[in-house]
C-alpha positions as CSV (number, residue, x, y, z in Angstrom):
1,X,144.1,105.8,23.6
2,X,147.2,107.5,22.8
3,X,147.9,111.0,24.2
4,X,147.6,113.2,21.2
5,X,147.7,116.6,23.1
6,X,150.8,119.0,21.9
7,X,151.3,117.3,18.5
8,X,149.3,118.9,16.1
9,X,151.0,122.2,14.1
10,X,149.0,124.0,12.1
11,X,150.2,124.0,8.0
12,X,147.3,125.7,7.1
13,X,144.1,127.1,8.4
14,X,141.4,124.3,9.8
15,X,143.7,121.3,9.0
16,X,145.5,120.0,12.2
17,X,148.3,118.5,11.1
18,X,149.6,115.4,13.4
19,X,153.3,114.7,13.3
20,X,155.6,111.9,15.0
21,X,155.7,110.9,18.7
22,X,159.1,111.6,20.9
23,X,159.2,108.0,21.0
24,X,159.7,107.2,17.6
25,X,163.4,106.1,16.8
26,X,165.8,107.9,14.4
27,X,168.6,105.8,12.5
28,X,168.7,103.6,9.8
29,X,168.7,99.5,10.8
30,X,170.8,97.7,8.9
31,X,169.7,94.7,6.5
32,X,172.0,91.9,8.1
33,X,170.9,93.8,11.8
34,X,166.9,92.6,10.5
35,X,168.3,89.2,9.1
36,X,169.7,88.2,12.5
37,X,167.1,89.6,14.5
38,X,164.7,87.3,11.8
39,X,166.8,84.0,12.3
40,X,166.5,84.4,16.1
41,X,163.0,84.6,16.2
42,X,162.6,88.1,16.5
43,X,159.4,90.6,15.2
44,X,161.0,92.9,12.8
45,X,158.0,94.3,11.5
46,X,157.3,96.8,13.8
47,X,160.8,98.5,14.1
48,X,160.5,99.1,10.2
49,X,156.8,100.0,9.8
50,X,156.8,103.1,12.0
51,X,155.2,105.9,9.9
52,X,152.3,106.8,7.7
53,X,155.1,107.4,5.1
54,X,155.6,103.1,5.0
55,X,152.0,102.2,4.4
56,X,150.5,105.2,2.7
57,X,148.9,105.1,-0.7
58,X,150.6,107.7,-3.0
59,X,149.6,107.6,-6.0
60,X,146.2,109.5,-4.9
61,X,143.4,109.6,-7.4
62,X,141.2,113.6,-6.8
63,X,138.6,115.2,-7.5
64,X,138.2,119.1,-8.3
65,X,136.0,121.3,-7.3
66,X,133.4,121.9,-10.0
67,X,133.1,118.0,-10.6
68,X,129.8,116.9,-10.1
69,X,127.9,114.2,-8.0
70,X,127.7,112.0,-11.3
71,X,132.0,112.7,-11.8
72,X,132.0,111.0,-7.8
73,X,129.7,108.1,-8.4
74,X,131.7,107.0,-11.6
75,X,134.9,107.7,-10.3
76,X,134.2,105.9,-7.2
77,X,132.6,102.7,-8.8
78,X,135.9,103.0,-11.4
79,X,138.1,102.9,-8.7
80,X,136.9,101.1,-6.2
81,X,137.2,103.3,-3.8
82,X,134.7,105.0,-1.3
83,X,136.7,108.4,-0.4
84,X,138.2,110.8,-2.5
85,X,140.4,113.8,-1.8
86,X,139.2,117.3,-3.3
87,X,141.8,119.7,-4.5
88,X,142.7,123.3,-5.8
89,X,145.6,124.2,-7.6
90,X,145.4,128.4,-6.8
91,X,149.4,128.8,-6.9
92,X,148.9,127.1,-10.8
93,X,152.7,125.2,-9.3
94,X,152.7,121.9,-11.5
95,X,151.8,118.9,-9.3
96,X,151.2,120.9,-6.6
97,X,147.5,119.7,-4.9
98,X,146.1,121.9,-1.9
99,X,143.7,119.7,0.2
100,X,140.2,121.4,-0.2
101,X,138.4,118.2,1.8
102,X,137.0,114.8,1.2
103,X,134.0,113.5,-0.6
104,X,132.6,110.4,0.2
105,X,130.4,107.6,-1.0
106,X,127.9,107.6,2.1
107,X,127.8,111.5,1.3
108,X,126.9,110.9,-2.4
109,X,124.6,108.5,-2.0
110,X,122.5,110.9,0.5
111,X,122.2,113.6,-2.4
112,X,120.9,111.3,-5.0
113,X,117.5,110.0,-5.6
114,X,117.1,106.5,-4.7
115,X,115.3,106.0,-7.8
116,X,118.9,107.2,-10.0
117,X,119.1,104.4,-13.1
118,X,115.9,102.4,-12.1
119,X,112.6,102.3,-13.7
120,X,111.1,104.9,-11.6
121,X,114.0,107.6,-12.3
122,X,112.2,111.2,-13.5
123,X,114.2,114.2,-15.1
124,X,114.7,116.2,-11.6
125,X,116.9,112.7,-10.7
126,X,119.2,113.3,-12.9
127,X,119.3,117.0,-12.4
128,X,120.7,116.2,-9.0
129,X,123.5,114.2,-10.5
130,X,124.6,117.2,-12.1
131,X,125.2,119.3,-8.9
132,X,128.7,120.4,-7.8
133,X,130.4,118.6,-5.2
134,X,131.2,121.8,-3.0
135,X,128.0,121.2,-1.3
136,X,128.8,118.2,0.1
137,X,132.6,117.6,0.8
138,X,134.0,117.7,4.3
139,X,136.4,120.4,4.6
140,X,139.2,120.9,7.1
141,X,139.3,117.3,7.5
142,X,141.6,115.4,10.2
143,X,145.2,115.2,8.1
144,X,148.6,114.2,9.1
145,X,151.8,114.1,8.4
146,X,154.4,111.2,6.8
147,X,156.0,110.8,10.1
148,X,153.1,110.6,11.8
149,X,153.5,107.2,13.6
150,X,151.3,104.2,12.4
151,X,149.5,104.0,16.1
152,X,148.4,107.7,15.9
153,X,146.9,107.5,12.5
154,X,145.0,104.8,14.1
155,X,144.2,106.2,17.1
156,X,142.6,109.6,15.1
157,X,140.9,107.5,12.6
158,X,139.1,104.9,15.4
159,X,138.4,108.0,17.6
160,X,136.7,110.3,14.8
161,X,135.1,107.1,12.9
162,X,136.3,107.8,9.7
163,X,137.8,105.7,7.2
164,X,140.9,108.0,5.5
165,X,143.3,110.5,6.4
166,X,144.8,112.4,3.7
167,X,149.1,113.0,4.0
168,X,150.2,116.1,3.9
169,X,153.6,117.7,2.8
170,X,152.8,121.7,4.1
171,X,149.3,122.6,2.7
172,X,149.8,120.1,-0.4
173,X,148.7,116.5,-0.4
174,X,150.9,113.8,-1.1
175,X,148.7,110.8,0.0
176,X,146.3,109.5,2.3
177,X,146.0,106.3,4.7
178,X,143.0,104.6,4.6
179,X,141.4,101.6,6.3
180,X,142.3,99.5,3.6
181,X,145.9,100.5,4.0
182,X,145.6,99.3,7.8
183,X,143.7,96.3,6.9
184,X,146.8,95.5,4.3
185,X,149.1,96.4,7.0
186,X,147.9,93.3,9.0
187,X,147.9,91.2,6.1
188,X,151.8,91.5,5.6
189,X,152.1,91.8,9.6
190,X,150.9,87.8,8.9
191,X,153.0,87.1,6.5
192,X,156.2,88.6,8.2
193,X,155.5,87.2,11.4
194,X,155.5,83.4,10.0
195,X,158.6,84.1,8.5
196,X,160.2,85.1,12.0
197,X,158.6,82.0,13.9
198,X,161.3,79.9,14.7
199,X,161.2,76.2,15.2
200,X,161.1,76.2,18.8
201,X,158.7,74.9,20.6
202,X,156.1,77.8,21.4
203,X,154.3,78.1,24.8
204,X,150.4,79.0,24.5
205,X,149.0,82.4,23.5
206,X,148.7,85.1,26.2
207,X,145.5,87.1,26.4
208,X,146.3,91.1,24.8
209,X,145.0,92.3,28.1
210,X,147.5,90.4,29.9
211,X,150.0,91.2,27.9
212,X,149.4,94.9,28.0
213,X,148.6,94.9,31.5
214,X,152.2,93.6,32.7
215,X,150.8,90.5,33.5
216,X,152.5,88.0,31.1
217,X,155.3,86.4,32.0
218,X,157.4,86.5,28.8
219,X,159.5,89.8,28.5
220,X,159.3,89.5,24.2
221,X,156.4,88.0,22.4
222,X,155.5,86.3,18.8
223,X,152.8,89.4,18.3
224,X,151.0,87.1,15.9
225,X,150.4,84.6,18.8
226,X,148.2,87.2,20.5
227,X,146.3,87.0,17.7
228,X,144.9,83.5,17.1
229,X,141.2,83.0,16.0
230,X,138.3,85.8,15.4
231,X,137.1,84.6,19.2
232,X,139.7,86.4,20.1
233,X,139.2,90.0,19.3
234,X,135.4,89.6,18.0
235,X,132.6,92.1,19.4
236,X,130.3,89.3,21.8
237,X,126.5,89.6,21.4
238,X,126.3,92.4,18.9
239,X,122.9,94.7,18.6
240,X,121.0,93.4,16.2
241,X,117.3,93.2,15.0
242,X,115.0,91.3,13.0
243,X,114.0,91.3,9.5
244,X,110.4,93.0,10.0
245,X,112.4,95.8,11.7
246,X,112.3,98.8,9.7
247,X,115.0,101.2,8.5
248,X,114.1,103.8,11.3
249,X,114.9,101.1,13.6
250,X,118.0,100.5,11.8
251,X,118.8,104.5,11.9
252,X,118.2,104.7,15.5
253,X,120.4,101.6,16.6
254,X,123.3,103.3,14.4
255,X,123.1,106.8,15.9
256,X,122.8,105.1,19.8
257,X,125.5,102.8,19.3
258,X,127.7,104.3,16.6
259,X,127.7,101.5,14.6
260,X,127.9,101.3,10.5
261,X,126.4,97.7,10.0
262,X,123.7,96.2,11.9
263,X,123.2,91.9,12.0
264,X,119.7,91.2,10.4
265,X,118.1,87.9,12.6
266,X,115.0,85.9,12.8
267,X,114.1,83.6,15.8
268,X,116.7,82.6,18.5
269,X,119.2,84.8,16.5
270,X,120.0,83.6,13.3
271,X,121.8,85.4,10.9
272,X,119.5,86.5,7.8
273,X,121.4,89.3,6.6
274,X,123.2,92.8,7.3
275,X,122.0,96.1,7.1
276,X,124.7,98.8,5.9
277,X,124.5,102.6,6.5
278,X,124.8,102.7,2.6
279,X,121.8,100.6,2.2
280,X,119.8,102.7,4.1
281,X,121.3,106.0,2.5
282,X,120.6,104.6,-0.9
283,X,116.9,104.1,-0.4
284,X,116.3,107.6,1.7
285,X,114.2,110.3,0.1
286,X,115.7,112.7,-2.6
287,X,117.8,115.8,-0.7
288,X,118.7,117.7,-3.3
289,X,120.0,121.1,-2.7
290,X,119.7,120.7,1.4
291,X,122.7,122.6,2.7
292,X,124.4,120.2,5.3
293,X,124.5,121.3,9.2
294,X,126.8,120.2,11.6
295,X,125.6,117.6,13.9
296,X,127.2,116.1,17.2
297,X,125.3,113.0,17.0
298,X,126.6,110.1,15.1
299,X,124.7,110.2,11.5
300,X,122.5,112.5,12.7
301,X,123.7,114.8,9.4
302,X,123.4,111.7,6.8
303,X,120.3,110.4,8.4
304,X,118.5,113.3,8.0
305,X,115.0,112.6,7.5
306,X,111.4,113.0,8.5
307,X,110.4,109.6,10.9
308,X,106.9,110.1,8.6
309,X,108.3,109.8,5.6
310,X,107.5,106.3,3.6
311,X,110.7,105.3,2.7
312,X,111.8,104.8,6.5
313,X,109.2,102.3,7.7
314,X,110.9,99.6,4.7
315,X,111.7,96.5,6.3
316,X,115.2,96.0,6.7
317,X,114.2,92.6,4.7
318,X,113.8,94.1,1.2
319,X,117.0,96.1,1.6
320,X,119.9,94.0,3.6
321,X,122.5,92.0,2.2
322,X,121.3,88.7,2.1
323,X,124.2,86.8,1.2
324,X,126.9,88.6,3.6
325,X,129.6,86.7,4.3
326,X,130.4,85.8,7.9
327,X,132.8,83.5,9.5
328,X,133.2,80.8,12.6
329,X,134.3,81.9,16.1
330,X,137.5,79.6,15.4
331,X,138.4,81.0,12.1
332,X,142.1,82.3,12.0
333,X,142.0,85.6,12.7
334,X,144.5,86.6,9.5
335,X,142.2,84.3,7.8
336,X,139.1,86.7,8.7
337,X,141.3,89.8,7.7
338,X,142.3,88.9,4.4
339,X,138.5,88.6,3.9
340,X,137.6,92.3,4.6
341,X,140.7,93.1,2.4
342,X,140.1,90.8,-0.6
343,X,136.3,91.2,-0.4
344,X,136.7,95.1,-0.1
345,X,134.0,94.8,3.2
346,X,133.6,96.2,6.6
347,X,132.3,93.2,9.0
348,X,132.1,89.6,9.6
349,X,129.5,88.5,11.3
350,X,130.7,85.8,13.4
351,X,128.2,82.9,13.6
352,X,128.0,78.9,14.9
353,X,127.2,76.1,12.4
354,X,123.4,76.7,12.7
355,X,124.1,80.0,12.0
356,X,123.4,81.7,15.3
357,X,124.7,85.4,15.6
358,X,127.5,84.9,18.2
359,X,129.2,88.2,17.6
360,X,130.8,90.3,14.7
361,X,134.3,91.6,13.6
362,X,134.9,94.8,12.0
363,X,137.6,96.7,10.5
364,X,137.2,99.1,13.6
365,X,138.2,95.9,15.4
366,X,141.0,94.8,13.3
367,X,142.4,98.4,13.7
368,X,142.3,98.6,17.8
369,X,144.0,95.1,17.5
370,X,146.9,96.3,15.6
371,X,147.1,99.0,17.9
372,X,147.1,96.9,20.6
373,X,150.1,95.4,18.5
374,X,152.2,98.4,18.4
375,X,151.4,99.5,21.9
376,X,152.7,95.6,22.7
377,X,155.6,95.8,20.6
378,X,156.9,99.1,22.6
379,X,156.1,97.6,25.6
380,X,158.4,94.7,24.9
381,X,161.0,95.9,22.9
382,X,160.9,92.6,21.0
């Protein structure tokens, strides 16, 4: 991972702001500079997508801080989003928004009663909808900066397992960078990199480790040729379990392995289903009022529960995503990418044609590969 230490300032108190590497390069290039560089062949995509300022989402959507758990769910489902910035406006400046924190849907969902809009729904469930989102939103959260480079946003995000990072101009927010900025990042990396194939004749894709490693023998590199099927980037022989497994099982293989999604099988491992950490946080018991405590452990603070309680010896059966897509091990891998984006999804389970687990992809994956990409990139100069 990238070196980190001695880049953060701090713009206000608890929010570590990161800001740009010594390496990244100042100057404007010029368009005909790209258009040559483009009709020889050359990857221009990652001298002009540097920053967090090129692939940011400004227009940011918030929420205040007397909006309610209810206000969340509907703006998320709305939206379509699963993370929302929380902000104050103390200095009353016009469009002026101080980060408070972050709010998200896994954090929701573990406040609410699993029986909210269902048959079995009493009055105290939707009392809970009514309570303030200051009890639950993660403040002081990991921010950075519009020249923060593209590789340390990544780096922060895969290293603290979280899915945004809100932009910040001082104290005030001016946007955030989100997986699904990064997973549309690769998308147009695709589309760019076709367009600066030339018709040459190409020689066979080198491994990433070689290529890192000093051990290819081309000086440049077509990135997108490192880059060829799911095989090539896919986690091998996931942890899984079986349908009959229950959700404590579930809980336990997510906090030991830090994982968000867990393959559901049945004999000689094939697929069924997957198991989200949002399924399972929809169907815990009612915490309503619970103040949150810090926790080391990996989900230990969402999955917070009683291993007595009922709800957590479910089977995984009644409560996984039958129908989850998945993908062969020789699908393209900007095929498989374009899937999490369109689809709006996590992982791909990657399966043979009996529908044997083989392995999975996630968007964790898809971000250390484009990292991979940049560290390549500056590597090579191409």
């Amino acid at each position: 991972m990238a070196d980190l230490s001695g880049a953060c300032d701090l713009a206000a108190p608890g929010l570590a702001i990161i800001h740009k590497g010594d390496n990244m390069p100042t100057g404007q290039t010029r368009l005909i500079d790209l258009l040559d560089d483009m009709s020889g062949g050359k990857d221009v995509f990652f001298r002009m997508v540097r920053r967090v300022e090129d692939v940011m989402t400004e227009k940011v959507k918030t929420l205040r801080l007397n909006d309610t758990l209810e206000t969340s769910l509907k703006f998320m489902k709305g939206n379509k989003v699963r993370h929302i910035p929380v902000v104050d406006n103390p200095t009353g400046e016009a469009g002026k928004q101080c980060l408070v924190g972050v709010v998200s849907q896994r954090d929701v969902f573990r406040q609410i009663s699993p029986y909210v809009g269902k048959i079995g729904q009493i009055e105290s469930d939707l009392k809970a909808l009514k309570q303030p989102i200051t009890q639950i939103i993660t403040r002081n959260p990991k921010c950075v900066c519009t020249d923060t480079t593209i590789a340390d946003a990544i780096t922060i995000m895969i290293d603290n397992h979280i899915d945004i990072l809100p932009v910040l101009s001082g104290q005030h927010l001016t946007g955030v960078v989100s997986t699904t900025d990064i997973l549309r990042l690769f998308v147009r990396l695709n589309a760019v990199c076709l367009l600066c194939r030339n018709t040459e004749k190409k020689q066979p894709a080198e491994r990433v480790v070689d290529l890192l490693g000093g051990n290819s023998q081309k000086a440049k590199v077509d990135v997108l040729s490192v880059f060829q099927t799911v095989r090539d980037i896919m986690t091998e022989q996931p942890v899984c379990m079986e349908s009959n497994g229950t959700l404590a099982k579930a809980m336990d293989i997510m906090r030991k392995g830090k994982f968000r999604h867990v393959p559901v099988v049945e004999k000689q491992k094939k697929l069924v289903g997957v198991i989200s950490d949002r399924d399972i946080l929809l169907n815990l018991p009612f915490r309503c009022g619970q103040s949150r405590r810090l926790a080391d452990v990996f989900r230990d603070r969402l999955f917070d529960v009683a291993l007595n309680e009922p709800a957590v010896r479910q089977e995984v059966r009644k409560l996984m995503k039958s129908d989850a897509a998945c993908v062969l091990p020789n699908c393209e891998f900007h095929t498989a990418v374009a899937m999490l984006y369109d689809r709006k999804i996590s992982c791909l389970p990657v399966v043979d044609e009996e529908k044997n687990l083989l392995g999975i992809v996630t968007v964790t994956d898809v971000m250390r590969g484009l990292l991979a990409a940049y560290r390549l990139f500056n590597k090579t100069g191409s």
